[in-house]
N, C-alpha and C positions, 0 to 999 in steps of 0.2 A: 504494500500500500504506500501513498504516498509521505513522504514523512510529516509529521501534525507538530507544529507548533503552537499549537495552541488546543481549546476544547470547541467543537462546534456550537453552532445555537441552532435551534427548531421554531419555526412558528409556531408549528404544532407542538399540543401535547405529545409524548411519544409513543402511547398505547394509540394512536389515530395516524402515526407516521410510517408505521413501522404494523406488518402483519403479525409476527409471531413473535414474544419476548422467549428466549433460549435461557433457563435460568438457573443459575446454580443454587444449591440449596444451603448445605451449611454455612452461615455466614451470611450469607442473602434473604432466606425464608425463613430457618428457624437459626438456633445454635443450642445442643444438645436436643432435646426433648421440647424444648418451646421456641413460640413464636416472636422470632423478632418485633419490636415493632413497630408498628403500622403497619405490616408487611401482608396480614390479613386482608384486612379493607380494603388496602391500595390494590391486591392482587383482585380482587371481588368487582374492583370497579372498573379496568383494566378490561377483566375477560367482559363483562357488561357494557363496555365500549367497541366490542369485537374483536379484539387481539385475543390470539388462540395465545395460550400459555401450556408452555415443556418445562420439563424439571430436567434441567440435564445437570451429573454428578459425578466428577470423578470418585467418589466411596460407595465399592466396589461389592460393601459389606451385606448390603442388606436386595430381595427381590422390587423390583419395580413393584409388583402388588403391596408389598410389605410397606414400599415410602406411599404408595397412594391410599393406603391406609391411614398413615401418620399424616398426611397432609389432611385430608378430610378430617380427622379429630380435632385438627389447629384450627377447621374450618374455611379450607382450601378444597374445595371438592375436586378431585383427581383420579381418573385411573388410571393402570397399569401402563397403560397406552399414552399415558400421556409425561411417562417419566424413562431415560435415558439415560444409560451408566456407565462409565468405563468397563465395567467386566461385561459387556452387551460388545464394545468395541473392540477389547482384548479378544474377546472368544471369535468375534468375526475376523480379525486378523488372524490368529491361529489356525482354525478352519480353511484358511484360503493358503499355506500352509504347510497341513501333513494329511494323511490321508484321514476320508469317511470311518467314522467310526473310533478313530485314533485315543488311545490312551493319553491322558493329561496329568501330571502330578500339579495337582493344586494345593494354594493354599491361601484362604483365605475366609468369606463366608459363605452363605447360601447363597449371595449376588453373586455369587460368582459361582458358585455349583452350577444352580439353574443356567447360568448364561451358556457355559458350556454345553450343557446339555442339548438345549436349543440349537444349539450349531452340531447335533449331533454326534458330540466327541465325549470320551468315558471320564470323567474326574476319578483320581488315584488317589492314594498316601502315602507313597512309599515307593522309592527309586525301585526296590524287588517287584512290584507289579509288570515294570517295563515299559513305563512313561517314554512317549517318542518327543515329548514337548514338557517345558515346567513353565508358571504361572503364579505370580503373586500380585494377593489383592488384600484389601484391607481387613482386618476382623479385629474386635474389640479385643476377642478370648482369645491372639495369638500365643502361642507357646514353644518355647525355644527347641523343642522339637523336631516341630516343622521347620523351621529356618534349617537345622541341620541337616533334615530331607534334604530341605532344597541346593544348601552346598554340593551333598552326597551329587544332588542328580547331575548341577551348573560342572562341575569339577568331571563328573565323568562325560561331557561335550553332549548330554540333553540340550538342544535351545533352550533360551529363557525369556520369558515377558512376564511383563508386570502391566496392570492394568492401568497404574498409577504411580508418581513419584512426587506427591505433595510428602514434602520434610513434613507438615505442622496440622494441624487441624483445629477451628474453632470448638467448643465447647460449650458447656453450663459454666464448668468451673474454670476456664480461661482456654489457653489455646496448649493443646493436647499433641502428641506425635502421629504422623501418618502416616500412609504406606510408604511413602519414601523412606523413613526411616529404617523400616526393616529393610527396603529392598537394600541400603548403603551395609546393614548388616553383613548381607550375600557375598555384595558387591567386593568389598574387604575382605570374607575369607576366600575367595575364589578369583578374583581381577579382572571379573568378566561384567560385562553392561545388557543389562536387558534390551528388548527391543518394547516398546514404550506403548501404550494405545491410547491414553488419556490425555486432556487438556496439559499444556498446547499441543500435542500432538494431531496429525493430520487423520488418522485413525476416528478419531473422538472426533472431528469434525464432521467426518463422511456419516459416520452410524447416524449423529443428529442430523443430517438434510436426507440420509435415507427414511426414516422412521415417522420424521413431521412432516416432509414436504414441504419446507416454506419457503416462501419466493422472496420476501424482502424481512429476515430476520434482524433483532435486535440481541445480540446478548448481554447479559447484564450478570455480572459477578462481584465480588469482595478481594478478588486477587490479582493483583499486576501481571505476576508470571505463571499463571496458567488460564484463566477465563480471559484474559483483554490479549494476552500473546495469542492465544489459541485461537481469538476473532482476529488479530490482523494477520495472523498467518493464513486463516482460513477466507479474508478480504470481508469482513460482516464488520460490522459498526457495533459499538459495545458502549454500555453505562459503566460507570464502576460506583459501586455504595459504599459507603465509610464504615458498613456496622459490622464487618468481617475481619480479614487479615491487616489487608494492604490499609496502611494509614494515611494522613496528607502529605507527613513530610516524605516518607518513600514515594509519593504520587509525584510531590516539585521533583526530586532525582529520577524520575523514571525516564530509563532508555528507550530511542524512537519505538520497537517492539512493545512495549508498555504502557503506552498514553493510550488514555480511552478516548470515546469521541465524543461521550460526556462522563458529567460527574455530579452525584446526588450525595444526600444523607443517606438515604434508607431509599425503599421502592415505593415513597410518595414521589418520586423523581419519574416516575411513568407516567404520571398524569396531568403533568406540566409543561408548559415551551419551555424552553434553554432559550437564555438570552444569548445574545453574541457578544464576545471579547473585542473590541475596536483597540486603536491605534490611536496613544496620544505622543504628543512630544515627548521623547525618551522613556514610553513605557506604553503599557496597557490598561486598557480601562473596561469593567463590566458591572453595572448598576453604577453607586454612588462610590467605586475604590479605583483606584489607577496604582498599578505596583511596577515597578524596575528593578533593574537588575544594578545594584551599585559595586564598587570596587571588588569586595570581601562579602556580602550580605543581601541575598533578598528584601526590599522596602515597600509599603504597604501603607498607603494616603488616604483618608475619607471615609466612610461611613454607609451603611445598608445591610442589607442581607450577606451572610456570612458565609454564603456559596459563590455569590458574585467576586467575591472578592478572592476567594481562594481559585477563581475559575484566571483571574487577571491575575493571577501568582505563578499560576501554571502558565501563562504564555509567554513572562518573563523569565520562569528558568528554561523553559523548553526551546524558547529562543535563542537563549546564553549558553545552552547545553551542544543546541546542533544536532549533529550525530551522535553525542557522548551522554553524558550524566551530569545534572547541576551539581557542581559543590557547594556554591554559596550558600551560605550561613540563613534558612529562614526562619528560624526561629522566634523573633521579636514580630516580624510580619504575620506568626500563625497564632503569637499568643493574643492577637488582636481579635481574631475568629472565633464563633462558639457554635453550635447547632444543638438546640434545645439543650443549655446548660453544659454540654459538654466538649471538653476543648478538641478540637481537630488536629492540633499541632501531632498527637500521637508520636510513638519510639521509632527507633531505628536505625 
């Protein structure tokens, strides 16, 4: 895509711009067992304006019926059909492959049993079965174990995929380890690299426009390097929300791969225009703030809505970055921002 210095604007709302929101869950929808939020109503009013809405997930762990479950108790009404998982994406990459029918050493959860199976292929336990392929995907109950299966199998030249490689995962109780971390477990005892199917991968791309169909997608996620890479990889225009991983100040340092093509609080950002970032003398302006890029330090002038101004923050480092990453200092510019009481500035 073309490289973005800046965040777009919309006349439109975006659930009226945009046919189908692509949307990641943890971080986005819920975190652990509840609902982010606004993340109900906004999604309620959203589908009620015609935009088809997908749950697409790189956690591998659980069956699509099983999250369309969990979505309707949040009061998300959802089914099966309308949710999309890295182990749906892994299993269709493998499949295309090794042969019909083919033994798999898996490990991970029932998202990932079933996916396989769908595609046909046996789920194992144990390199002694005779796994022509190995697989790793997320599960709450991993057990060290499996992971030594999995050496056993990676070290005797079994391929290996993983359906995912998020290091981290949102949560109830804060932000928790993901399948990437076991896969780096593998990784380290064996020195071999999986082959990948999950956001950003091109894999996770294809299965979501295989399964919705949608002709002018939106995605919207909580993560720099895997939902907004994985849409400019795959050329779709992407939100990013504040209420997940990726924070503001990783947002100003984000490399060209990284930059959304907007930027909300939460998913009342669907149901809004995006104003536009303009050009003033030596800086940027969106609502009542105009930010630049000075010597050492991002600066931040004027007053308004506290997205406006982090959106004219982001075309100033984006601009000053180029092709690279901002260093400057923004700090004093982020502690000026707040979104419903809480500071943006965020770690990192």
């Amino acid at each position: 895509m073309t490289q973005r210095t800046r965040p777009d604007g919309s006349e439109r709302p975006l659930d009226t711009a945009y046919d189908t929101a692509l949307l990641d869950l943890d971080g986005v929808v819920y975190a652990g067992g509840d609902a982010i939020a606004h993340a109900v109503e906004s999604l309620a009013a959203a589908g009620g304006h015609g935009m088809r809405l997908a749950y697409v997930t790189n956690n591998a762990s659980r069956t699509p019926q099983t999250v369309a479950e969990h979505l309707t108790r949040l009061g998300v009404p959802a089914g099966a059909e309308d949710v999309i998982t890295s182990a749906q994406a892994v299993a269709r990459l493998i499949a295309g492959q090794v042969p019909a029918g083919a033994k798999v050493l898996a490990v991970g959860g029932e998202g990932l049993i079933e996916a396989l199976r769908e595609r046909g292929l046996v789920p194992v336990e144990s390199v002694a079965d005779g796994p022509v392929a190995a697989v790793q995907g997320f599960s709450p109950q991993l057990r060290w174990a499996q992971l030594t299966e999995m050496v056993y199998a990676v070290n005797a030249g079994v391929p290996w995929f993983a359906s995912n490689t998020d290091l981290t995962i949102p949560s109830a109780r804060g932000i928790a380890p993901g399948n990437g971390a076991a896969v780096e477990v593998v990784r380290i005892a064996t020195g071999a690299r999986p082959q990948v199917a999950g956001k950003p991968q091109p894999p996770m791309h294809r299965e979501t426009v295989i399964r919705t169909g949608a002709k002018r997608p939106l995605v919207v996620g909580d993560r720099l390097d895997t939902d907004i890479e994985g849409a400019d990889a795959g050329g779709v225009d992407s939100l990013l929300v504040l209420t997940g991983v990726s924070t503001a100040r990783q947002l100003l340092a984000a490399e060209p791969k990284h930059r959304p093509t907007y930027v909300a609080a939460d998913l009342r950002g669907l149901l809004v225009a995006h104003p536009p970032v303009g050009e003033a003398a030596g800086g940027f302006t969106c609502g009542g703030w105009t930010a630049s890029a000075a010597p050492d330090a991002l600066a931040l002038e004027g007053d308004g809505e506290a997205l406006d101004g982090l959106r004219a923050l982001c075309a100033a480092a984006w601009t000053a970055a180029g092709d690279g990453t901002c260093s400057l200092d923004p700090g004093k510019a982020l502690a000026r921002l707040s979104l419903d009481g809480v500071t943006v500035a965020g770690g990192g």
